[in-house]
LUMMAR-952618 format. One record per residue (C-alpha): residue in one letter; y negated, x negated, z. Coordinates in pm, whole numbers, padded with zeros to 5 digits, always signed. Layout:
aYXZ...
//
This chain:
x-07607+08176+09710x-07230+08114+09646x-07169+08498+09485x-07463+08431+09273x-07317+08051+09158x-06977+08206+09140x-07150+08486+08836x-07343+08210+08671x-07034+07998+08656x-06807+08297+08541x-07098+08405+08246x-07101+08072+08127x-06737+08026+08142x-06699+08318+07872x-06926+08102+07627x-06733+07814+07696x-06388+07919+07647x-06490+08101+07258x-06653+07751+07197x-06303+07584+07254x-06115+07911+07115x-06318+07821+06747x-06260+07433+06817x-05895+07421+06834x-05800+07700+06605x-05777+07550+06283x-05441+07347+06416x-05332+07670+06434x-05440+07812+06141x-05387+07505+05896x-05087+07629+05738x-05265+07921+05627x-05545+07737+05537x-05383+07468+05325x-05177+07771+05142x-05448+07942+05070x-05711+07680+04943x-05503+07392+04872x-05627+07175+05114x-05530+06778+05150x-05477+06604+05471x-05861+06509+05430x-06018+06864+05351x-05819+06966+05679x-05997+06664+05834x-06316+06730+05753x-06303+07096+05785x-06194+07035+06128x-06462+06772+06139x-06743+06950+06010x-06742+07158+06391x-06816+06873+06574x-07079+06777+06281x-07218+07096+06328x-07239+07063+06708x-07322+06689+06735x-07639+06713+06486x-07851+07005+06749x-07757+06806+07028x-08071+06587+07052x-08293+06845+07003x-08082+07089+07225x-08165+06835+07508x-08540+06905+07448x-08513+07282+07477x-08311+07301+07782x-08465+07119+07958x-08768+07285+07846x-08699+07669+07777x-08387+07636+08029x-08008+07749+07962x-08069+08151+07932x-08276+08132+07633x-08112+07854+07437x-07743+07911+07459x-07818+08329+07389x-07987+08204+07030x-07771+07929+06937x-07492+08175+06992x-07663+08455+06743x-07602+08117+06484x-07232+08045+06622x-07182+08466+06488x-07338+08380+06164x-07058+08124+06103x-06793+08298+06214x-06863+08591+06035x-06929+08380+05732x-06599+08176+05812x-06406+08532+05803x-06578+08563+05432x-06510+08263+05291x-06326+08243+04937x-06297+07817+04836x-06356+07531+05079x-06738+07474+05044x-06782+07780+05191x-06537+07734+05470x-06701+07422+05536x-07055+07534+05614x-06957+07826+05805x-06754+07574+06018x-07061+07378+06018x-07303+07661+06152x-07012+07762+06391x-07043+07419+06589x-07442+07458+06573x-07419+07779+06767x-07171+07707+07028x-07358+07377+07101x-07502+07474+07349x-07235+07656+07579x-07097+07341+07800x-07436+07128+07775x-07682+07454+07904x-07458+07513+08208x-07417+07138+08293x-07795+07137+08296x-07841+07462+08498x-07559+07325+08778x-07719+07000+08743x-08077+07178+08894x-07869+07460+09061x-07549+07293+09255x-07517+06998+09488x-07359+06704+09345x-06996+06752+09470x-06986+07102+09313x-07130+06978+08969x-06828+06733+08964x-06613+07089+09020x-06822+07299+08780x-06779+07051+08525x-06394+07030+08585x-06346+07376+08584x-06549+07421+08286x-06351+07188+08091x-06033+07418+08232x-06219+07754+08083x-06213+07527+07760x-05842+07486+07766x-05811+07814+07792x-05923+07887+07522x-05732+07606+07306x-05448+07760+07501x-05591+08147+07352x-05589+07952+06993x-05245+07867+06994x-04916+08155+07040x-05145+08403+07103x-05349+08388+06762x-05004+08258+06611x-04899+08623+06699x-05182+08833+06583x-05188+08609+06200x-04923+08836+06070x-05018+09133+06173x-05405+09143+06090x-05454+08739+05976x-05663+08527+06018x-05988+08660+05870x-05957+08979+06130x-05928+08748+06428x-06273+08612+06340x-06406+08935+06318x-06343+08977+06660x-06470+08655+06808x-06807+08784+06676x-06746+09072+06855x-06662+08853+07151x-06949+08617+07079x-07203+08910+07147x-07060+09013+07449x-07145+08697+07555x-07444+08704+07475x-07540+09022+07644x-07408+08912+07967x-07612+08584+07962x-07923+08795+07923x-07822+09000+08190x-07704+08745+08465x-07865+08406+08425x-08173+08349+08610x-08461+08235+08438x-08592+07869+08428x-08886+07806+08575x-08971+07406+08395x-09329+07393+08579x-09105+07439+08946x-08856+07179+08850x-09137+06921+08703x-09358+06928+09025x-09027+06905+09252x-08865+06632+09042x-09169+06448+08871x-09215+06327+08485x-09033+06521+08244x-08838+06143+08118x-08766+06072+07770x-08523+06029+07553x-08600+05624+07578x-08488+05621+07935x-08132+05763+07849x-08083+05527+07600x-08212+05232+07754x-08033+05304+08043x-07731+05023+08126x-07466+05270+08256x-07546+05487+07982x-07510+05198+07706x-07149+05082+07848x-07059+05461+07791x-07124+05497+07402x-06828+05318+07204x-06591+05477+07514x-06788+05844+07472x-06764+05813+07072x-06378+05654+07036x-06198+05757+07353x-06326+06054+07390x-06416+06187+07090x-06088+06068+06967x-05939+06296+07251x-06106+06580+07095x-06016+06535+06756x-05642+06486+06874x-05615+06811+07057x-05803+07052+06807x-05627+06917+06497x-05428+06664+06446x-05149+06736+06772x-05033+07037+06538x-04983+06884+06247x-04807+06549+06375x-04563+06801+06492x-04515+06947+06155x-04540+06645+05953x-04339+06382+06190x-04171+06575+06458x-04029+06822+06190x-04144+07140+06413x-04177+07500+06216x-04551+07656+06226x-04404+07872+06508x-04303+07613+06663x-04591+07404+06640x-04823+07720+06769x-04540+07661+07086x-04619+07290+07134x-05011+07380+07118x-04927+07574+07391x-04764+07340+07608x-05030+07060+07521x-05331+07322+07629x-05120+07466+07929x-05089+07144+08052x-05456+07072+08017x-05506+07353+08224x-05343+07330+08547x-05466+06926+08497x-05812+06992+08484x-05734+07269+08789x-05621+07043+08949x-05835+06761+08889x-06126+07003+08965x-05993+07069+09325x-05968+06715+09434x-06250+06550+09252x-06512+06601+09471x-06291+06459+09715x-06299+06089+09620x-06551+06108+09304x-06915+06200+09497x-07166+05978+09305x-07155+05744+09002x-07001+05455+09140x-06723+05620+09270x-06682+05773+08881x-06678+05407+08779x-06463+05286+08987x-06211+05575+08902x-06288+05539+08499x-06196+05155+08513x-05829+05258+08696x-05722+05598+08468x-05906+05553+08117x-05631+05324+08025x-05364+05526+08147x-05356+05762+07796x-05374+05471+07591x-05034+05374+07721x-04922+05687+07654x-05037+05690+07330x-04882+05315+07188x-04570+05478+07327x-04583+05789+07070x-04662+05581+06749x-04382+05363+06880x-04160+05727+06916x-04268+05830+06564x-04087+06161+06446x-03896+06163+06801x-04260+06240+06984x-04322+06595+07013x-04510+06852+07179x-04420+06746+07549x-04538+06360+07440x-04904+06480+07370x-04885+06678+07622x-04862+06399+07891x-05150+06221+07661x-05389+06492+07716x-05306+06518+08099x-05312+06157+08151x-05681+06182+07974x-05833+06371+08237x-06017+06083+08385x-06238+06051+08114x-06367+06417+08241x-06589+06201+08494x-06808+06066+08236x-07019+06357+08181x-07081+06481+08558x-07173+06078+08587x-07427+06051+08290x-07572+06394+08471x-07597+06199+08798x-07782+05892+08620x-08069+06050+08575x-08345+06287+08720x-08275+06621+08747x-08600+06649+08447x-08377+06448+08241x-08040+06597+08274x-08056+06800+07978x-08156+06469+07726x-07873+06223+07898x-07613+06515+07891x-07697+06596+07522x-07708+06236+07394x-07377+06152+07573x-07223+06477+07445x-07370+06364+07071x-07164+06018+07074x-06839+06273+07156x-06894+06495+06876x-06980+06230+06646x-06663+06029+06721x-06477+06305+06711x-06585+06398+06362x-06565+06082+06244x-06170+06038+06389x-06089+06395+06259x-06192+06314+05886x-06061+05917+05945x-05717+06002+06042x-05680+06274+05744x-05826+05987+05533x-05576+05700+05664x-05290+05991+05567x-05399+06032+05239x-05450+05673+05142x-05137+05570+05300x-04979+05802+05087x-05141+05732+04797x-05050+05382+04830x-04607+05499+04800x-04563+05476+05166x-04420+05786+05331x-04631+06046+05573x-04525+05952+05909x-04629+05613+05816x-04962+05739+05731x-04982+05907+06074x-04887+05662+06255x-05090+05417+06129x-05389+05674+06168x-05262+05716+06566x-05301+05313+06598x-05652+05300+06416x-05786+05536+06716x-05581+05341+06955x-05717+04998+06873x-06075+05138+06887x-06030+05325+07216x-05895+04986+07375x-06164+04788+07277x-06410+05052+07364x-06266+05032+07701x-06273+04673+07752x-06684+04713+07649x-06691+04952+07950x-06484+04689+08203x-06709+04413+08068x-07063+04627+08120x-06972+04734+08428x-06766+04464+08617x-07009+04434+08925x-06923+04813+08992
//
């Protein structure tokens, strides 16, 4: 029933958008952090990193136990771990520390897209999946838009230890509410309507699936590692902004992700209803943010906050990949092919986050200035992303 989809939708939303919130905050936080524990351009990388370590490295077995135990159960304990780290993360005194609590933060919130992508995929029709999972991904801007001015407000007045405090506080809310108003999974219902419970094998032996990995682990993950870290401090570093006025630009960026994926959610059921049409759109827009990006390492210090702005909006196409692994596969399988896909993102984005800090560094260890560093850093992911997309043309040209 729709009231009932619109609750489930709304429940999971909340888990979503503190998932994103604890993504994206450390571009916000950095300047803090780097005060207070002397971090290089690397620690900030792999600190930022070690999230998407943390959520990549449960997402195997996470597909396993949804499809299994179902999204109620699983996302309600993997969120008790996601308050562990934070509240750990609020503790922490040197970087080690920070790290692991980071770590244990992106175990627990692992789970809140990938459960209620599985639950639509068994509960919604495949038009509204293709909505869900836009909208979704617009909750999730919210909350990198919640990271930015508005916990750039609250750091001087209770910092930034405080405002973890109360994202565990949040965190349980969540919880409760999932144990109030998700339905139950009944796996013995869904086997003997849909058939064999699939494997793990089939995902990964499957061709579409295959053409999606370098594209799901460069492109996208590279997306992700852009817009929770390294957008804030290219605006420092090259564009010359204040922290203030960095928090401003974060804004903008996530603002604009917003209304895009608002947007995109609308009309994407519209011309997007199975997983050719996805194809056919992927091969026409995943280039589009590529362009977009050659033409801010060619800006330098004179791209700013409304530059990545236009590269996050113009990345919204890649959005279609995950509603189109979901489609792949049987409904049995959803919760393997959606995990294993959403594995290669956090993976790459991991790996880009602690490259580009690395490329930094050793750029400026080698005499050459900062804004070198990042730009050469911005044209390692682009090179990687463009031949990750030519993989996908070449794999898929019959489509």
């Amino acid at each position: 029933p729709k009231q009932k989809a619109i609750t489930i939708f709304l429940v999971f939303a909340l888990g979503y958008y503190i998932s994103n919130l604890l993504r994206a905050i450390t571009a916000t936080i950095s300047p803090n952090l780097i005060s207070e524990f002397n971090l290089s351009a690397g620690d900030l990388g792999l600190l930022g990193g070690g999230y998407f370590l943390g959520f990549a490295s449960v997402q195997i077995p996470l597909g396993y136990l949804l499809d299994n135990k179902g999204p109620k159960k699983i996302v309600s304990c993997f969120l008790l771990i996601a308050i562990v780290g934070i509240i750990s993360f609020s503790l922490s005194q040197n970087f080690t520390s920070l790290l692991i609590a980071r770590i244990l933060i992106g175990v627990g919130v692992g789970a809140c897209l990938m459960g209620p992508l599985t639950a639509y995929r068994i509960w919604f029709q495949d038009e509204t999946q293709q909505r869900a999972n836009s909208w979704m991904l617009m909750t999730g801007a919210i909350g990198m838009l919640s990271s930015s001015l508005p916990v750039q407000f609250f750091l001087p007045l209770i910092g930034w230890r405080s405002i973890f405090g109360i994202l565990a506080i949040l965190t349980f809310l969540s919880i409760v509410l999932i144990l109030i108003f998700i339905p139950n999974w009944n796996k013995e219902n869904i086997q003997n309507t849909y058939g064999e419970k699939g494997s793990l094998k089939e995902v990964w032996q499957n061709k579409f699936f295959r053409s999606l990995v370098p594209m799901g682990f460069f492109n996208y993950g590279g997306l992700f590692a852009i817009q929770t870290l390294w957008a804030g401090p290219w605006m420092v570093k090259v564009s010359g902004y204040t922290p203030e006025e960095s928090a401003n630009g974060l804004f903008i960026i996530y603002l604009s992700l917003l209304f895009s994926f608002l947007t995109w959610g609308y009309f994407v059921p519209k011309f997007s209803k199975n997983v050719s049409d996805a194809i056919r759109l992927l091969k026409f827009g995943a280039p589009i943010n590529l362009v977009v990006l050659a033409f801010i390492i060619y800006l330098g210090s004179k791209a700013g906050a409304f530059h990545w702005a236009l590269f996050a909006v113009s990345s919204v196409f890649l959005s279609l990949s995950q509603p189109a692994v979901g489609m792949a596969f049987s409904l049995s399988n959803a919760g393997k092919a959606l995990t294993s896909f959403n594995l290669l993102l956090f993976i790459g984005a991991f790996a880009l986050q602690w490259i580009i800090g690395v490329i930094i560094d050793l750029t400026m260890n080698l005499g050459y200035s900062e804004i070198l560093g990042f730009r050469f850093a911005m044209l390692f992911f682009l090179l990687t992303s463009f031949f990750s997309y030519l993989f996908f043309l070449i794999k898929n040209y019959k489509n």
